[in-house]
C-alpha positions, 0 to 999 in steps of 0.5 A: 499535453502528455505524449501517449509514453507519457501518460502511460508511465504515469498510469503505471506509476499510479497502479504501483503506487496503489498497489504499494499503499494496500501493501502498507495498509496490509502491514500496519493491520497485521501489526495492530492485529498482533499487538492486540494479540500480544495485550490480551495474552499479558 
């Protein structure tokens, strides 16, 4: 069983690493938006 300092870091963990994935989710849709962008204009 996890002691409670455990399982606080882990749930901590767990949150910057959802908060990462929607910064990355975020980045790669700005980047298709903008290569979309860029392929219409040529």
């Amino acid at each position: 069983m996890l002691e409670i300092n455990q399982a606080k870091q882990l749930k901590e963990l767990q949150r910057e690493n959802a908060r990462l994935k929607r910064m990355l989710a975020d980045e790669m849709l700005g980047k298709e938006l903008l290569k979309e962008v860029l392929e219409k204009k040529l």
